[in-house]
C-alpha positions in Angstrom: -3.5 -74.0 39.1 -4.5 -70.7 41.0 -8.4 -70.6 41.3 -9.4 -66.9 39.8 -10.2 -65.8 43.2 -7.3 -67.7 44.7 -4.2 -65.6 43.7 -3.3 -62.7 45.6 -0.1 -61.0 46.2 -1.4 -59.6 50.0 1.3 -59.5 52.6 4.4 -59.4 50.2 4.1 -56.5 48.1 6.8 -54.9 49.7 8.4 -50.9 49.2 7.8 -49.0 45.9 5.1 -47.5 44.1 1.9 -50.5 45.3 1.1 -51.3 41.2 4.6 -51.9 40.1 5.1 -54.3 43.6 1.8 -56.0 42.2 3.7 -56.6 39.1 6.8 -57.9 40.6 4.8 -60.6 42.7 3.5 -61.7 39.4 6.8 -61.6 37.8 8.2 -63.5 40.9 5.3 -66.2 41.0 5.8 -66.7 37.7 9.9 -67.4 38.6 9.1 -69.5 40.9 6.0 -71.8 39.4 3.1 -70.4 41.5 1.8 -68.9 38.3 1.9 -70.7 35.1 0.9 -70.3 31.1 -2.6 -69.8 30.5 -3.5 -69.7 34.5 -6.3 -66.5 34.4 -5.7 -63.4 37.3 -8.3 -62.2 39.1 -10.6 -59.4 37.8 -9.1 -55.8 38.3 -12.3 -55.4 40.7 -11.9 -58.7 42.5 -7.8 -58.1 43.5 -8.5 -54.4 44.2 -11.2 -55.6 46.7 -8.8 -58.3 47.8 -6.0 -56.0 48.4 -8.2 -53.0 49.9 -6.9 -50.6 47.1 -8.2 -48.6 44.3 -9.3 -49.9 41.5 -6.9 -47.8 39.4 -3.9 -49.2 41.3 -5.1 -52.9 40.0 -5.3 -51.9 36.1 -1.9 -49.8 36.0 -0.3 -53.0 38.0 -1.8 -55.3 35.4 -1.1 -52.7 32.7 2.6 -52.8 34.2 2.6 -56.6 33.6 1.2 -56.7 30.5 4.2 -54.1 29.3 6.9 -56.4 30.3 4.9 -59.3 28.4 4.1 -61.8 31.7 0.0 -61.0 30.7 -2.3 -61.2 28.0 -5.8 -60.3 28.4 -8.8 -60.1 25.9 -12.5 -58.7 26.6 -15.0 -61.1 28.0 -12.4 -63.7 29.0 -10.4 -62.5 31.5 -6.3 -61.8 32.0 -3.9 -64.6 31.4 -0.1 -65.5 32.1 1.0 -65.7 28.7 3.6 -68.6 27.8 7.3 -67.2 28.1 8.8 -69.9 26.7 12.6 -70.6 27.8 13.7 -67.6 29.2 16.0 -67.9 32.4 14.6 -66.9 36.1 16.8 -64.1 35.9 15.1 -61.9 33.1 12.0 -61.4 35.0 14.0 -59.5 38.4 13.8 -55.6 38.8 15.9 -53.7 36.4 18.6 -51.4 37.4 17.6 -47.9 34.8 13.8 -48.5 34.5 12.6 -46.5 31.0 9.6 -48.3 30.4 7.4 -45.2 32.7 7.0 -42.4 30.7 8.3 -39.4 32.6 9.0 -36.0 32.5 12.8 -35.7 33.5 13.1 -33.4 36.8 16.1 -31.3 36.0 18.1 -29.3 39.1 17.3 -26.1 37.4 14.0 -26.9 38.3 14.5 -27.6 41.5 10.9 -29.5 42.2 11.8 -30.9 45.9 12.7 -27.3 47.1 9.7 -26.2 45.4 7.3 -28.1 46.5 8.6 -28.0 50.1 8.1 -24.2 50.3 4.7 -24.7 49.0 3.7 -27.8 51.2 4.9 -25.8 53.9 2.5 -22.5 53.1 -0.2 -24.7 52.5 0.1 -26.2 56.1 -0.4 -22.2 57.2 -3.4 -21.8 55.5 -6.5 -20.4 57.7 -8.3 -23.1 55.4 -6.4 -25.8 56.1 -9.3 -27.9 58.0 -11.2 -27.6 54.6 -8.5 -30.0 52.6 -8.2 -32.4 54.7 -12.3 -33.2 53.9 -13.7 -34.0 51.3 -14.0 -31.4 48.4 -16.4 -30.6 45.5 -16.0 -33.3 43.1 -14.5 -32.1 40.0 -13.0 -29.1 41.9 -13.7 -25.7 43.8 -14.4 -22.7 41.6 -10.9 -21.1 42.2 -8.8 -24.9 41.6 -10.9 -24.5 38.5 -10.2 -21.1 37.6 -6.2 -21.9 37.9 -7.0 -24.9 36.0 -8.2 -22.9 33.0 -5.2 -20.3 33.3 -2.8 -23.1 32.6 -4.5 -24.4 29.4 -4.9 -20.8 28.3 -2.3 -21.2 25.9 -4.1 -23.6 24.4 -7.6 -23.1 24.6 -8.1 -19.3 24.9 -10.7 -18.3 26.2 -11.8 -21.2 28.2 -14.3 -20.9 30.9 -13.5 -22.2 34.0 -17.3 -23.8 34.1 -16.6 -26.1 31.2 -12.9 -27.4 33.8 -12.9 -30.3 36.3 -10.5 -31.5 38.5 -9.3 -35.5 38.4 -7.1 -37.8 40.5 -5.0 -38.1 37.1 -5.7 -38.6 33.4 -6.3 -42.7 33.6 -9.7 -41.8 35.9 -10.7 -38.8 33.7 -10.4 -41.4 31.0 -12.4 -44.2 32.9 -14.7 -41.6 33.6 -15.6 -40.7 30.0 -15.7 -43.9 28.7 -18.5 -45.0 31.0 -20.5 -41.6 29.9 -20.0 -41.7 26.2 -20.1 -45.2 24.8 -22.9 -47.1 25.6 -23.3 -50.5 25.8 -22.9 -52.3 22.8 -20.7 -49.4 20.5 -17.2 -49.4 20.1 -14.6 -47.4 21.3 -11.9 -46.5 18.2 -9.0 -45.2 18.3 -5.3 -45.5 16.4 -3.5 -48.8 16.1 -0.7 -47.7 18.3 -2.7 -46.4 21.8 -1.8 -45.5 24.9 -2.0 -48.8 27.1 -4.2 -47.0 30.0 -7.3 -46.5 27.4 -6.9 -50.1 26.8 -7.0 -51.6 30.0 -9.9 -49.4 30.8 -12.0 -50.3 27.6 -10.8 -54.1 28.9 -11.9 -53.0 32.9 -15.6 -51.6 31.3 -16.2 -54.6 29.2 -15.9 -52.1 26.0 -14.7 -53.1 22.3 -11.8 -51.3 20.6 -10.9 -50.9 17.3 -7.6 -49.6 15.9 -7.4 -47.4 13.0 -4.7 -47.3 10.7 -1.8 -44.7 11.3 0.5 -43.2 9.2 3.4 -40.1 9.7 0.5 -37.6 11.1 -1.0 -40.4 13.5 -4.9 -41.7 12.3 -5.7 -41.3 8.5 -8.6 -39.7 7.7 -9.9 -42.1 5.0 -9.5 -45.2 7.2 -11.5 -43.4 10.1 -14.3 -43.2 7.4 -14.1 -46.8 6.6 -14.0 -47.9 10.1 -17.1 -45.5 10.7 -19.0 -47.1 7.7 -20.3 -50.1 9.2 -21.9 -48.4 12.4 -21.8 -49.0 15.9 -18.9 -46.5 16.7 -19.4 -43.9 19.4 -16.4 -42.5 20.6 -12.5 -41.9 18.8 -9.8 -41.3 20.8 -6.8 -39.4 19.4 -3.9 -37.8 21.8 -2.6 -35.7 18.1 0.3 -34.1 19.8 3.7 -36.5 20.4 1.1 -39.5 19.9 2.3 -41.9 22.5 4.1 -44.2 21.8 4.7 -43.1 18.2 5.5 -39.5 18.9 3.4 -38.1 15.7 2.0 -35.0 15.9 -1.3 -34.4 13.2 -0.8 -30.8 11.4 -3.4 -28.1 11.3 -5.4 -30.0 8.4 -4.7 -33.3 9.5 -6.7 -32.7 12.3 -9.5 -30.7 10.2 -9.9 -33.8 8.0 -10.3 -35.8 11.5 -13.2 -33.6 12.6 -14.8 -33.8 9.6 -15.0 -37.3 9.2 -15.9 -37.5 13.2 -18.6 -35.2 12.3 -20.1 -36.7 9.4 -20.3 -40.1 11.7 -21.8 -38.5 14.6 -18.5 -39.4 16.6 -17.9 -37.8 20.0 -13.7 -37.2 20.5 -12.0 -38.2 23.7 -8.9 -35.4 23.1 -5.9 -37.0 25.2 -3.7 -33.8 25.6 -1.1 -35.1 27.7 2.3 -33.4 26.5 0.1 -30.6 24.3 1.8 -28.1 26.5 5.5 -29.4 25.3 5.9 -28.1 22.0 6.7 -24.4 22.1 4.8 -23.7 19.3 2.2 -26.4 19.1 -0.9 -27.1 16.9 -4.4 -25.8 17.9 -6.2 -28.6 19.9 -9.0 -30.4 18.6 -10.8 -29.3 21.8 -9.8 -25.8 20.7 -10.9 -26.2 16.8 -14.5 -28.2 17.7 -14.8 -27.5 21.1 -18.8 -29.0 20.9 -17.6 -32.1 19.7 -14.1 -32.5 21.8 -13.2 -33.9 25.6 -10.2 -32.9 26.4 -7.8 -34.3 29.0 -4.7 -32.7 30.2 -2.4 -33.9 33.1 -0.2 -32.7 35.0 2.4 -35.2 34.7 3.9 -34.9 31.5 4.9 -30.9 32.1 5.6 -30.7 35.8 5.4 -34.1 37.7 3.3 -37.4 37.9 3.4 -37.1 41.7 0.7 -34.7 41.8 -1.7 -37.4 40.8 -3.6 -34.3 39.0 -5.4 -33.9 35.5 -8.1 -30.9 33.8 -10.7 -32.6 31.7 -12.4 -29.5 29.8 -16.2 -30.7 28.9 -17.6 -29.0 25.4 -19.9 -27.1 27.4 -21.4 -26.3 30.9 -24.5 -28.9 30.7 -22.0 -31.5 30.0 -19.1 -30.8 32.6 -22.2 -31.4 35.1 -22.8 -35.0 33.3 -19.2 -35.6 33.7 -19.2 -34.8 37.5 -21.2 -37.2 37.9 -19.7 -39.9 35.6 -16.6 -38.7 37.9 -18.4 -39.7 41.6 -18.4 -43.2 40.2 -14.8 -43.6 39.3 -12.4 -40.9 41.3 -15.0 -39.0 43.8 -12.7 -36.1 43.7 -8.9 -34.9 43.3 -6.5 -35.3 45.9 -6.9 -32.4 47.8 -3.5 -31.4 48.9 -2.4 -32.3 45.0 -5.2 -29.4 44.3 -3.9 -26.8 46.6 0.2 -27.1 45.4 -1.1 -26.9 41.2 -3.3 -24.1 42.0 -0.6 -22.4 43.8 2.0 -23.2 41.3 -0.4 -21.8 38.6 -1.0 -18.6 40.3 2.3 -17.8 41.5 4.3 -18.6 38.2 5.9 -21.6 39.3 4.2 -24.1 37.0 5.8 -22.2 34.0 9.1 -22.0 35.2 9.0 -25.5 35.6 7.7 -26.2 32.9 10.3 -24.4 31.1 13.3 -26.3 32.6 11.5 -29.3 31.8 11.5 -28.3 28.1 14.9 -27.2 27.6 15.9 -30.7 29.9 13.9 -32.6 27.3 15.6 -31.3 24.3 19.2 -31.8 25.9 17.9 -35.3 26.3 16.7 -35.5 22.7 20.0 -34.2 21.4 21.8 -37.4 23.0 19.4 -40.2 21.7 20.4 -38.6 18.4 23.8 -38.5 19.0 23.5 -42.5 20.1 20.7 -43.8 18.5 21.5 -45.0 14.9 20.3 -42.5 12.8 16.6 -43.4 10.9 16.1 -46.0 13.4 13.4 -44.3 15.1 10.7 -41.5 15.7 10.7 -38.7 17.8 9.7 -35.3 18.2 12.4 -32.8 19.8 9.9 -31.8 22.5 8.7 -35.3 23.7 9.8 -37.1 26.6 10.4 -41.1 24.6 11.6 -42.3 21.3 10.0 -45.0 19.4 12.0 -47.4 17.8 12.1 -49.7 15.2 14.1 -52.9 15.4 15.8 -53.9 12.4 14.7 -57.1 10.0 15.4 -60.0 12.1 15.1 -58.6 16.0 11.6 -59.0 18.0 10.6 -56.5 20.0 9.7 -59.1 22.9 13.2 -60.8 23.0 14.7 -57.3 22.7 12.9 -55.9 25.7 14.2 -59.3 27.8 17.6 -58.5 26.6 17.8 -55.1 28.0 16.3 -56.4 30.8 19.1 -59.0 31.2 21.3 -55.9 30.8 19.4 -54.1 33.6 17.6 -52.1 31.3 13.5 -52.0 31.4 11.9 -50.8 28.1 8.4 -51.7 26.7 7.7 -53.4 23.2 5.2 -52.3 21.1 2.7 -54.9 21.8 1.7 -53.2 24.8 0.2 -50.2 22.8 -1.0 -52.3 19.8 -4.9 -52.5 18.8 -5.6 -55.0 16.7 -3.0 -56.5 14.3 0.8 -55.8 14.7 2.7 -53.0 12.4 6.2 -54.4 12.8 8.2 -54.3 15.5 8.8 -51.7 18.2 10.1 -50.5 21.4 9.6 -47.7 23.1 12.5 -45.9 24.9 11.3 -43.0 28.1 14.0 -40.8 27.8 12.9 -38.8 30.9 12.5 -41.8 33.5 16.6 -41.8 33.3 17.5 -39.2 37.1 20.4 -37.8 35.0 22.5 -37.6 31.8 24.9 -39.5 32.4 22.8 -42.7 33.2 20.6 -42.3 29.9 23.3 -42.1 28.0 25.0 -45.1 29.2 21.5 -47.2 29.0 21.2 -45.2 25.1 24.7 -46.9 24.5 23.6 -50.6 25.5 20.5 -50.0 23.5 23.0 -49.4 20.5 25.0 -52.3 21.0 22.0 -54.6 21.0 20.8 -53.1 18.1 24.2 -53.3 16.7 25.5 -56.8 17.8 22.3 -58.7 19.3 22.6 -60.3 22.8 25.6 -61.3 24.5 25.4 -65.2 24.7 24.0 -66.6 27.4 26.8 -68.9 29.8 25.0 -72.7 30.7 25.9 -73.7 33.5 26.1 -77.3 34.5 
């Protein structure tokens, strides 16, 4: 059995993105008997030291794994390869049509690559260009900050750009706020159905979560209240427009009802904003109706592209966007520079918008097909959102589901990867944007209908 310090996956990670390679060695060593049930990773500190790479990198790889269900992993006793029981070597290989990432699809009316090209290439004129290649004010220069507050105008009117900081993406504005806000011994709540990234950082810091019952609008009021009754809460954590994964958006009173009870309890919110600038008519943030009790979080990657590596976390006030920056020079230092200058840009110039806006109008196309394929009342969605949620019939587990679209060459995540706390049935979620065109989501939508439909196609023995 691999000692915990003993595994590594150094030397053989390969081409790609470094966290999904990190969960393909796993996947392979687990093929191939180097890993076995119940044999315990390394920490997400110890392999990121191991491998020389950001911490970040080691929870989304172990996050990735977790998602295609080779992990378990439970506070205070580490991360486990769970028991995968009979499945053939071949499930666990790459997929062909990967929909398990939840992103934005990058239509040709939006034409990003030529975009960002012209823009990479003024940047490279600037007289200032010496100054990006250092290192910058952490949580952003006052004009990255300014344009940072322009784009969330929609949303938060008003904002100053004092209350606005710059992160290297949502998941370390998240990390960030977590080690400022609950202190040691409080829990962390948020709804039963979360975004995986909050858990693995609650698991990274050592924190407890808690998940709160949901229901059509996303948490329930009266169940927040009971789950605040016994004490020890400090921090809730909502994302109230297209929840991921469930896609539920909270109404206008919904989310008054939230605030109150959150107010009553002396609860700080963690706002997770990712796709609030989506709808075209959306709800008034949290941040926006209680901005002194409301951290908000917006990235980048939902409405233009994930490349960027670039998220605004909006702080209730001045005095506290300074206690953030300095939550922030533990977990992120600063923004990726070059990320800064092509958003700012984009902001300034208009181009963020009309991006934005193809991105919508792609989204909706796409929405229109997983109707059109999808058997009708089989899932949740929301017309603006980039991934369906689905609910497998009586009969049809979400984990043998996922490994027969994988067999299919299909990667999809089941709902235990965004569960807290006892299951709600069974679920898979379905990232309608990771597909590069139409025509390739809609033939991956029609093999999801036929498994619904028919099950798997029997597996051949071969002797």
């Amino acid at each position: 059995m691999p000692s915990e310090a003993g595994w590594t996956p150094a030397g053989r990670l390969g081409q790609g993105p470094l966290y999904r390679a990190i969960a393909d060695a796993i996947a392979s060593d687990i093929a191939n008997g180097l890993l076995r049930p119940g044999d315990r990773l390394p920490t997400h500190r110890a392999l990121a030291q191991a491998l020389g790479v950001d911490l970040t990198t080691v929870t989304r790889a172990y996050g990735e794994a977790r998602e295609r269900g080779l992990i378990d992993a439970a506070v205070g006793r580490g991360t486990f390869i769970r028991d995968l029981g009979p499945a053939p070597v071949a499930s666990l290989r790459p997929v062909e049509l990967d929909l398990s990432m939840n992103l934005p699809p990058q239509p040709p009316a939006a034409s990003i690559q030529a975009r960002l090209a012209r823009t990479l290439a003024a940047v490279t004129q600037r007289p200032d260009l010496s100054r990006l290649l250092n290192y910058q004010p952490i949580g952003g220069a006052p004009v990255d900050r300014a344009a940072g507050a322009a784009w969330l105008a929609p949303l938060l009117p008003g904002l100053q750009a004092d209350r606005v900081l710059l992160v290297g993406g949502a998941q370390a504005g998240l990390a960030a706020l977590l080690t400022l806000l609950v202190p040691a011994g409080r829990r962390l709540l948020t709804g039963c159905f979360t975004y995986p990234g909050l858990r693995a950082a609650a698991d990274a810091l050592g924190i407890a979560i808690e998940g709160v019952e949901m229901d059509g609008e996303g948490v329930c009021p009266e169940a927040l209240d009971r789950a605040c009754a016994g004490g020890g809460a400090a921090v809730l954590y909502l994302s109230p427009t297209i929840q991921n994964p469930t896609t539920r958006t909270a109404g206008l009173e919904r989310r008054m009802a939230l605030l109150a009870v959150a107010r009553r309890h002396g609860l700080c919110i963690i706002e997770d904003d990712a796709y609030g600038r989506l709808p075209p008519v959306p709800v008034p943030p949290l941040a926006h109706l209680a901005p002194d009790l409301v951290w908000y979080v917006a990235t980048l990657a939902k409405g233009l592209t994930p490349g960027l590596r670039l998220a605004y976390l909006v702080a209730p006030d001045a005095a506290r966007a300074q206690q953030a920056r300095t939550a922030l020079r533990a977990v992120a230092q600063m923004a990726p520079p070059l990320s800064v200058a092509v958003a700012t840009a984009w902001i300034q110039d208009g181009t963020a918008e009309t991006i934005l806006t193809a991105i919508r109008a792609e989204t909706m196309v796409r929405q229109e097909l997983a109707a059109t394929i999808l058997p009708a009342g089989s899932y949740e969605a929301n017309p603006a959102g980039h991934h369906v949620w689905l609910r497998l019939p009586p009969g049809q587990g979400a984990t043998d589901f996922v490994e027969q679209a994988r067999r299919t060459g299909l990667g999809l995540v089941a709902g235990s990867a965004f569960t807290v706390g006892q299951p709600v049935g069974e679920h898979v979620r379905i990232a309608l944007g990771a597909a590069p065109d139409r025509q390739q989501l809609t033939l991956a939508l029609e093999r999801i209908a036929d498994l619904l439909a028919y099950g798997p196609a029997p597996v051949q023995e071969i002797v």
